[in-house]
PyMOL Python script that loads the backbone (N, CA, C, O; Angstrom):
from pymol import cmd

cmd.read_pdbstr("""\
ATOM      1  N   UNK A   1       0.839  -1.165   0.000  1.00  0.00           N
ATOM      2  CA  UNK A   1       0.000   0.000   0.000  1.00  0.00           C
ATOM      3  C   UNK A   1       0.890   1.236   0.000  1.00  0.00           C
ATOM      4  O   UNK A   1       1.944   1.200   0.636  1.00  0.00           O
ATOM      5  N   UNK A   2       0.618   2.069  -0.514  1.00  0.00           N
ATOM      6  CA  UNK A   2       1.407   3.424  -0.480  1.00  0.00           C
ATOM      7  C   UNK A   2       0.320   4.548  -0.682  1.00  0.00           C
ATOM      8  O   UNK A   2      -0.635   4.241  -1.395  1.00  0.00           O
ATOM      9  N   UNK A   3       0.352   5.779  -0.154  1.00  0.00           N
ATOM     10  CA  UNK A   3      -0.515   6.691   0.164  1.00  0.00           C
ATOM     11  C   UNK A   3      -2.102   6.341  -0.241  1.00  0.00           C
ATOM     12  O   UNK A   3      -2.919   6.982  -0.902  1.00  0.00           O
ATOM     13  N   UNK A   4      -2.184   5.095   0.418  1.00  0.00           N
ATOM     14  CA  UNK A   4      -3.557   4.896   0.394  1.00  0.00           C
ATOM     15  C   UNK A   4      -3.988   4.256  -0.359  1.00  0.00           C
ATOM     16  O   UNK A   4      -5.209   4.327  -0.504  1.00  0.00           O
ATOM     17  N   UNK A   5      -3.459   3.615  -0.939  1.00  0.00           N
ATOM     18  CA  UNK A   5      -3.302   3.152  -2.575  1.00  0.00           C
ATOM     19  C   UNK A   5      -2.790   1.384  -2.482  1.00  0.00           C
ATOM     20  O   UNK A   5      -1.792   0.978  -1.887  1.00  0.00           O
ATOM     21  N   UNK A   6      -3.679   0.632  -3.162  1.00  0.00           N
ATOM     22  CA  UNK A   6      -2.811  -0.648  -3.513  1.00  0.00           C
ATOM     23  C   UNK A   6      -1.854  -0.740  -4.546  1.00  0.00           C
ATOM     24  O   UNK A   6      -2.133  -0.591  -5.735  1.00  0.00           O
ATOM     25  N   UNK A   7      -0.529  -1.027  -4.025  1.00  0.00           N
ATOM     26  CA  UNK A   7       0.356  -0.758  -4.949  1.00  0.00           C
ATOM     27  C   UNK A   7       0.358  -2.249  -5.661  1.00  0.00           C
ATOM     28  O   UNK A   7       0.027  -2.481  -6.824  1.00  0.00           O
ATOM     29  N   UNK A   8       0.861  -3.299  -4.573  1.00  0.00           N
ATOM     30  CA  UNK A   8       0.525  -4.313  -5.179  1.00  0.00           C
ATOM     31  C   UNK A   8      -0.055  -5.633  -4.031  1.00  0.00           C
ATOM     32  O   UNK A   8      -0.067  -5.749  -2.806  1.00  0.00           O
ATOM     33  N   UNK A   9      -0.436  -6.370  -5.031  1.00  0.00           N
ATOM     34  CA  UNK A   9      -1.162  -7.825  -3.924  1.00  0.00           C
ATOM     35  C   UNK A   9      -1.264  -8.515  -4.494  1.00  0.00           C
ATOM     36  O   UNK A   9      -1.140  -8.518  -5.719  1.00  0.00           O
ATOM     37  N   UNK A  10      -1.682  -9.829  -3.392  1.00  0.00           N
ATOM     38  CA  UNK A  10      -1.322 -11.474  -3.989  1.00  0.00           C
ATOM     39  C   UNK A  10      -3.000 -11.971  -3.477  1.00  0.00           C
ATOM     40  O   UNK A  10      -3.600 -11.702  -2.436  1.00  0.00           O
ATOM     41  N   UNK A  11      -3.377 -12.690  -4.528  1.00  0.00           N
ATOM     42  CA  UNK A  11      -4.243 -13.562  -3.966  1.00  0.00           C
ATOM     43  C   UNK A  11      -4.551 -14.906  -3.712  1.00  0.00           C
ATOM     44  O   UNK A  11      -4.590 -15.561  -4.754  1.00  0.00           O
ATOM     45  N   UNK A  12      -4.824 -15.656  -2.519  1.00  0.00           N
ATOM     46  CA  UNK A  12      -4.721 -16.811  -2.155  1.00  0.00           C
ATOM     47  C   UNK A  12      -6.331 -16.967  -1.290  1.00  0.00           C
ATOM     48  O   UNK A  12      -7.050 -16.158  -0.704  1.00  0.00           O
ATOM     49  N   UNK A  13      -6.426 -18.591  -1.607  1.00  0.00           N
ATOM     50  CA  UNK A  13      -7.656 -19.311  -0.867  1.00  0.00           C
ATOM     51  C   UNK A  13      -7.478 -19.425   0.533  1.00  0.00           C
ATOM     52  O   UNK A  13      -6.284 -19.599   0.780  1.00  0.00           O
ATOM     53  N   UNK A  14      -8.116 -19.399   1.450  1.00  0.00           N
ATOM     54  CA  UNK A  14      -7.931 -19.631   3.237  1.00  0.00           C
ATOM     55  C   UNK A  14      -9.315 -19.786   3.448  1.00  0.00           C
ATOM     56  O   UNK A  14     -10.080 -18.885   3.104  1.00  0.00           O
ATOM     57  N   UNK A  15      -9.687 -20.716   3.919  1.00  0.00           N
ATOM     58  CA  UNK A  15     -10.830 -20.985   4.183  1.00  0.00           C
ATOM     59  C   UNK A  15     -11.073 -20.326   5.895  1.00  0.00           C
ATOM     60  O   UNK A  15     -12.169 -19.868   6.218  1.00  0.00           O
ATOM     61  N   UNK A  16      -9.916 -20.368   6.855  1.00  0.00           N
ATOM     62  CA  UNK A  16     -10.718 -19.635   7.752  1.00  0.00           C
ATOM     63  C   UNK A  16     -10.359 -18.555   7.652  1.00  0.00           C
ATOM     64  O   UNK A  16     -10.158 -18.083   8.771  1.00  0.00           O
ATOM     65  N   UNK A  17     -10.083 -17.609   6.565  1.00  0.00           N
ATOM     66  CA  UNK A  17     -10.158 -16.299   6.333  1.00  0.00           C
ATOM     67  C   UNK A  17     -11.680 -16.193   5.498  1.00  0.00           C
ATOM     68  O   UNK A  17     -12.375 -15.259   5.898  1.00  0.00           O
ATOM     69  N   UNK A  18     -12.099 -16.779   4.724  1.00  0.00           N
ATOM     70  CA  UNK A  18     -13.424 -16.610   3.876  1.00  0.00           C
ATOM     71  C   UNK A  18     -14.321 -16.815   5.141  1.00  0.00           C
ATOM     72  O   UNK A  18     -15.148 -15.907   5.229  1.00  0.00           O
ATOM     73  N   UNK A  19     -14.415 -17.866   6.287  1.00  0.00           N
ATOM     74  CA  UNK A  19     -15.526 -17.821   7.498  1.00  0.00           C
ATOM     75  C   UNK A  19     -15.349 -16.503   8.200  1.00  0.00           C
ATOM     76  O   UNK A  19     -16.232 -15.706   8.519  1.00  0.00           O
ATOM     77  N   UNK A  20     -14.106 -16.421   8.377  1.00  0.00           N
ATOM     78  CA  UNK A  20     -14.013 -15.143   8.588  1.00  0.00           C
ATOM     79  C   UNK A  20     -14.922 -13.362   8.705  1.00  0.00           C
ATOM     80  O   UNK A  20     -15.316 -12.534   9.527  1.00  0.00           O
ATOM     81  N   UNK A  21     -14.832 -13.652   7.112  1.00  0.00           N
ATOM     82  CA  UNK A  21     -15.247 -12.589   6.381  1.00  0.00           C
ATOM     83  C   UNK A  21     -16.739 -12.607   6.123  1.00  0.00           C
ATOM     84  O   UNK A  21     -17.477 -11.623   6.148  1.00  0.00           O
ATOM     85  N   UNK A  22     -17.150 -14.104   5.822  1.00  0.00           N
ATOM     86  CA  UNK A  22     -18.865 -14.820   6.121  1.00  0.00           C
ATOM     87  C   UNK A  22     -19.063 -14.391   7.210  1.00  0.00           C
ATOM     88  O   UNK A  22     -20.239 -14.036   7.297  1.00  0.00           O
ATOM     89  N   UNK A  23     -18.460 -14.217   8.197  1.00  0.00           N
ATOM     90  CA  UNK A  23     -19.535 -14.462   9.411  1.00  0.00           C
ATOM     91  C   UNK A  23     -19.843 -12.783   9.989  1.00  0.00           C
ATOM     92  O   UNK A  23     -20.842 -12.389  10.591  1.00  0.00           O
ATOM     93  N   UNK A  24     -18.613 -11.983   9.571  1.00  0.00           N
ATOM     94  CA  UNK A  24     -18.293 -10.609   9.793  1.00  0.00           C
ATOM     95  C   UNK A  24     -19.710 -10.134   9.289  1.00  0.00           C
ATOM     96  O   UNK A  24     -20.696  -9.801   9.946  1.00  0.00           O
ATOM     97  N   UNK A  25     -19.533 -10.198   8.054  1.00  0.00           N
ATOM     98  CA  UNK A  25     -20.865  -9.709   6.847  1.00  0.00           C
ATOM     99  C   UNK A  25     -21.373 -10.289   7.280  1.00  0.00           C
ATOM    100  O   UNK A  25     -20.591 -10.454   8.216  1.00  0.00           O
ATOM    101  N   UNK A  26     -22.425 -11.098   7.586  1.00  0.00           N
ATOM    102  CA  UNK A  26     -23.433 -11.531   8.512  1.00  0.00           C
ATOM    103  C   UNK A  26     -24.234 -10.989   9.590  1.00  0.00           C
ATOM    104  O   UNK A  26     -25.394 -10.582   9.654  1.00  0.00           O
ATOM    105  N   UNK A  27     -22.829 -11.154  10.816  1.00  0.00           N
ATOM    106  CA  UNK A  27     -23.351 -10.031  11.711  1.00  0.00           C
ATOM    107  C   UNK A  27     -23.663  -8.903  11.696  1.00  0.00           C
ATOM    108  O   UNK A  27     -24.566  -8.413  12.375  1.00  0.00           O
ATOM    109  N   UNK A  28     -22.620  -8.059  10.547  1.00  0.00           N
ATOM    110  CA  UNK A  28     -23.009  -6.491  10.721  1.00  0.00           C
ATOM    111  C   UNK A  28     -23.854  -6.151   9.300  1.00  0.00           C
ATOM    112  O   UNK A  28     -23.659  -5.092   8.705  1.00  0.00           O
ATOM    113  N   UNK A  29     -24.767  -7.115   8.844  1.00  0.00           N
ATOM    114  CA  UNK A  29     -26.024  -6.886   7.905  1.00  0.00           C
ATOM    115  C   UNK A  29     -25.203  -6.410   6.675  1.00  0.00           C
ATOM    116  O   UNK A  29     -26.132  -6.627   5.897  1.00  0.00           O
ATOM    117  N   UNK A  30     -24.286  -5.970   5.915  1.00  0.00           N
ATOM    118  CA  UNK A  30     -23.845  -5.423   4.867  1.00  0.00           C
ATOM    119  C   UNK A  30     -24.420  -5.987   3.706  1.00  0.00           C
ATOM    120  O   UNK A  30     -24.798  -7.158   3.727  1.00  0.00           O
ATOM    121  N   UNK A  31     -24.543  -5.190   2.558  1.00  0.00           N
ATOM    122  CA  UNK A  31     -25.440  -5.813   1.750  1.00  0.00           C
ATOM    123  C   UNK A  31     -24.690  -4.770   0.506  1.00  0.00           C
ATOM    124  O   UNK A  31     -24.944  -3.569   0.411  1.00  0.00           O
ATOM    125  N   UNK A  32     -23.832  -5.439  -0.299  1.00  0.00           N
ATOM    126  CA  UNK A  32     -23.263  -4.357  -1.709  1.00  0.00           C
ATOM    127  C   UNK A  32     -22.106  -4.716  -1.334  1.00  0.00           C
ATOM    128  O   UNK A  32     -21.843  -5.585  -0.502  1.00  0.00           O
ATOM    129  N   UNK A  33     -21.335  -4.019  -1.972  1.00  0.00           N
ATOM    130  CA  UNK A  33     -19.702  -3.791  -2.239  1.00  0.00           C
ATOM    131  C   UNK A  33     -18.717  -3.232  -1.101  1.00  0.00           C
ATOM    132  O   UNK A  33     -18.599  -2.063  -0.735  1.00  0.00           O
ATOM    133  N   UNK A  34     -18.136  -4.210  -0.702  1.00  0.00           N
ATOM    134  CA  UNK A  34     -17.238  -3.249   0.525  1.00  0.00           C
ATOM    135  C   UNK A  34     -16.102  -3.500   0.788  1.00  0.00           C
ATOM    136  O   UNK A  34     -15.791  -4.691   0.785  1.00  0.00           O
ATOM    137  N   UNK A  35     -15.189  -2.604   1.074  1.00  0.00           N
ATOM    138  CA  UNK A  35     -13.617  -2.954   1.048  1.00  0.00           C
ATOM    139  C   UNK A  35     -13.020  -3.516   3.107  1.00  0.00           C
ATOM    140  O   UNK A  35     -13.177  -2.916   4.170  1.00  0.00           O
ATOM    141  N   UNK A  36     -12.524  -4.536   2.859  1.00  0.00           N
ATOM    142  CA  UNK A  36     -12.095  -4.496   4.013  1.00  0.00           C
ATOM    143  C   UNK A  36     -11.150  -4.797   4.481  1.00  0.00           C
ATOM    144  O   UNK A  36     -10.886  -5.922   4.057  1.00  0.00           O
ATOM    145  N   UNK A  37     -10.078  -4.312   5.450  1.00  0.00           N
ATOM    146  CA  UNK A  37      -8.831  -4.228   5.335  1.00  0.00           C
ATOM    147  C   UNK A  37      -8.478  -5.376   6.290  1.00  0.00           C
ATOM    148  O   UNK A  37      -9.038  -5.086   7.346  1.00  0.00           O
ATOM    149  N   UNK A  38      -7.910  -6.384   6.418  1.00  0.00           N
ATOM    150  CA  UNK A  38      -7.531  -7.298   7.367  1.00  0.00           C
ATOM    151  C   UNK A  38      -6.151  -7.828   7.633  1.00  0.00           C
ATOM    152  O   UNK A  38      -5.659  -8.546   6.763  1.00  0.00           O
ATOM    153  N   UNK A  39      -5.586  -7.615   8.526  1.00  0.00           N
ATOM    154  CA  UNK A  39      -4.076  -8.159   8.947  1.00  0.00           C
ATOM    155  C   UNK A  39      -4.087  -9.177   9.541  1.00  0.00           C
ATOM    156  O   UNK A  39      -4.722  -9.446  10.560  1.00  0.00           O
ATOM    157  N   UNK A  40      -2.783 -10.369   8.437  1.00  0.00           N
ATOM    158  CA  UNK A  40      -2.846 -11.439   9.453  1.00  0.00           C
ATOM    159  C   UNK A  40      -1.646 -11.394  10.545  1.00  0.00           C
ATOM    160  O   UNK A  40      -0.608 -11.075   9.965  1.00  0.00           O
ATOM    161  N   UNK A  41      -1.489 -11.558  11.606  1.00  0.00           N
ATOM    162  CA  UNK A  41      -0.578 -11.647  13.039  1.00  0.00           C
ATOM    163  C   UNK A  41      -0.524 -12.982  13.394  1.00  0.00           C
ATOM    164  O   UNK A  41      -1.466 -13.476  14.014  1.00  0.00           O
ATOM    165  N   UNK A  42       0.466 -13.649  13.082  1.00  0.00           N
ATOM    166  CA  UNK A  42       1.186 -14.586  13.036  1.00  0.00           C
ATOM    167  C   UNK A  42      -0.063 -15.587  13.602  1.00  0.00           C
ATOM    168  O   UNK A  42      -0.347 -16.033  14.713  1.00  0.00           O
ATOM    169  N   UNK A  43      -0.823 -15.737  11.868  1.00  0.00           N
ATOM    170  CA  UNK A  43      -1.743 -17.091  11.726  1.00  0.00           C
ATOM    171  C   UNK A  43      -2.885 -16.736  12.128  1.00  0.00           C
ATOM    172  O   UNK A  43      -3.753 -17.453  11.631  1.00  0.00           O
ATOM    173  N   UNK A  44      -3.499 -15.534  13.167  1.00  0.00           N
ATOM    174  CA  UNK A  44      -4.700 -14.632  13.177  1.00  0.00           C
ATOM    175  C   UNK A  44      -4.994 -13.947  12.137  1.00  0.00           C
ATOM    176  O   UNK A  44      -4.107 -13.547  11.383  1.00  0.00           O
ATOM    177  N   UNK A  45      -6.435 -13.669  11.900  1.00  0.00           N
ATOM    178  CA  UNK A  45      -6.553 -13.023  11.102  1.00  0.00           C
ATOM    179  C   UNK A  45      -7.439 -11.756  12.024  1.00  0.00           C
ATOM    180  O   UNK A  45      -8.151 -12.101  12.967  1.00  0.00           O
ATOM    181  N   UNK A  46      -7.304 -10.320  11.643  1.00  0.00           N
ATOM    182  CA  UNK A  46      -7.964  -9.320  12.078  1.00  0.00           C
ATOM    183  C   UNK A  46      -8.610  -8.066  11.635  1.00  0.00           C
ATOM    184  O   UNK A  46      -7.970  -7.134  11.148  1.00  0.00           O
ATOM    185  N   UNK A  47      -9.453  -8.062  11.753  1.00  0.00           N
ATOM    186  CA  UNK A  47     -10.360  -6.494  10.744  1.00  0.00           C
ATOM    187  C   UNK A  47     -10.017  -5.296  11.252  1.00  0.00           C
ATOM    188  O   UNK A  47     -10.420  -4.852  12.327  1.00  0.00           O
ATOM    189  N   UNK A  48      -9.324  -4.793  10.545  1.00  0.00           N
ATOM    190  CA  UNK A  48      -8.955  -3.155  10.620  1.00  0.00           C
ATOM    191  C   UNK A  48      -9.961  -2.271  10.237  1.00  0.00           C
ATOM    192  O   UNK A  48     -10.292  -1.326  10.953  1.00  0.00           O
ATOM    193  N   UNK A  49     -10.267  -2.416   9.585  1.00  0.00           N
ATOM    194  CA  UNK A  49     -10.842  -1.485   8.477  1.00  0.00           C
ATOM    195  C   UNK A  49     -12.328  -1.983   7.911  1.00  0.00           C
ATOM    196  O   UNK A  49     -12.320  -3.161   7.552  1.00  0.00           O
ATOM    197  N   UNK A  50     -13.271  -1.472   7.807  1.00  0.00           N
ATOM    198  CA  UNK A  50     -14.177  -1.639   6.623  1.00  0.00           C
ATOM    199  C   UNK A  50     -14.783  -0.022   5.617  1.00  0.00           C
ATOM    200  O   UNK A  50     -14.855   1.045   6.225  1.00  0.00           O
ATOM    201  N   UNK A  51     -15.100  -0.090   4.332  1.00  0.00           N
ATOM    202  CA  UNK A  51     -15.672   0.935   3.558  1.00  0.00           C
ATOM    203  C   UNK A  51     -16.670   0.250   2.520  1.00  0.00           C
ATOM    204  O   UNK A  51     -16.618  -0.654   1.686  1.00  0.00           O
ATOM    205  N   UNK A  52     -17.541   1.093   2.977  1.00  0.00           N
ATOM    206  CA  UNK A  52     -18.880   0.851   1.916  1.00  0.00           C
ATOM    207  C   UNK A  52     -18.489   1.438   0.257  1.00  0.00           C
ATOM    208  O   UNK A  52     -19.034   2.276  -0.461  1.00  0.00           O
ATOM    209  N   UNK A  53     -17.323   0.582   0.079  1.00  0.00           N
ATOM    210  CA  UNK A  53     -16.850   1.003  -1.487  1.00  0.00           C
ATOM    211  C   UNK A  53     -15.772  -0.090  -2.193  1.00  0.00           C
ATOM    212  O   UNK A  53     -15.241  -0.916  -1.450  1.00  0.00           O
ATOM    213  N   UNK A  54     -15.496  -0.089  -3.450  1.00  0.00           N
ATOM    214  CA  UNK A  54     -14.982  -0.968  -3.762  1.00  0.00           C
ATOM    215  C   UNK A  54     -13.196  -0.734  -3.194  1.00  0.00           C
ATOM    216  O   UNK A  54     -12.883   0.445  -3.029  1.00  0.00           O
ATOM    217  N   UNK A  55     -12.378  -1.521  -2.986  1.00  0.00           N
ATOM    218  CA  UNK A  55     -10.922  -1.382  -2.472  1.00  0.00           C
ATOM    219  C   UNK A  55     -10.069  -0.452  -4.187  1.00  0.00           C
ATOM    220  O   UNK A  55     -10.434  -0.618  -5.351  1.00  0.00           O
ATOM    221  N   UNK A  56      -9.302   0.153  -3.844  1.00  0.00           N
ATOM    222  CA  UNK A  56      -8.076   0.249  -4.667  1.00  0.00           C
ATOM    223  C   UNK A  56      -7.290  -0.304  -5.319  1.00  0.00           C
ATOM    224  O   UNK A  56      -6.426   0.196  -6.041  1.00  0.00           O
ATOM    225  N   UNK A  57      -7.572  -1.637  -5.078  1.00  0.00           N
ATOM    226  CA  UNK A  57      -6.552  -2.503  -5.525  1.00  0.00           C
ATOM    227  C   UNK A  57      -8.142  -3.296  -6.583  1.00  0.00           C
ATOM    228  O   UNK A  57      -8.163  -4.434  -7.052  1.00  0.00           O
ATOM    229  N   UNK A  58      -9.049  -2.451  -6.663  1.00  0.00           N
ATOM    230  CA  UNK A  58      -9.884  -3.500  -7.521  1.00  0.00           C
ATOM    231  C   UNK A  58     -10.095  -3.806  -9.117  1.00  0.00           C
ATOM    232  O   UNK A  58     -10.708  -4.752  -9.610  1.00  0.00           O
ATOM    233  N   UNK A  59      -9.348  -2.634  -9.852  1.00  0.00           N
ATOM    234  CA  UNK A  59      -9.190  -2.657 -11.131  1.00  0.00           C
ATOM    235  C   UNK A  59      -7.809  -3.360 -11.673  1.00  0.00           C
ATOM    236  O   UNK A  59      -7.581  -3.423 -12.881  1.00  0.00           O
TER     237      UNK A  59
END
""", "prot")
cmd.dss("prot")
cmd.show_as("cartoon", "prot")
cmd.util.cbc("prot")
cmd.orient("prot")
């Protein structure tokens, strides 16, 4: 990331990152497009961030 910006990224499958993210959106009703920022800490995964918009890194 650099000033806010995805400079670059990798994408990979994790299934308890997708329950994760299922269960997040779930609880907090979201419904559309939303960016959300998550850090993993050695094998945790954690939500920083959410925006009711598509991420930077989406084109």
């Amino acid at each position: 990331m650099r000033a806010g910006e995805t400079d670059k990224a990798v994408s990979f499958k994790d299934k308890k990152l997708f329950d994760l993210i299922e269960d997040f959106v779930k609880k907090a009703g979201y419904n559309g497009q939303i960016d959300i920022d998550i850090f993993d800490v050695n094998g945790e995964y954690y939500i920083s961030e959410v925006n009711p918009r598509f991420g930077g890194g989406y084109p």
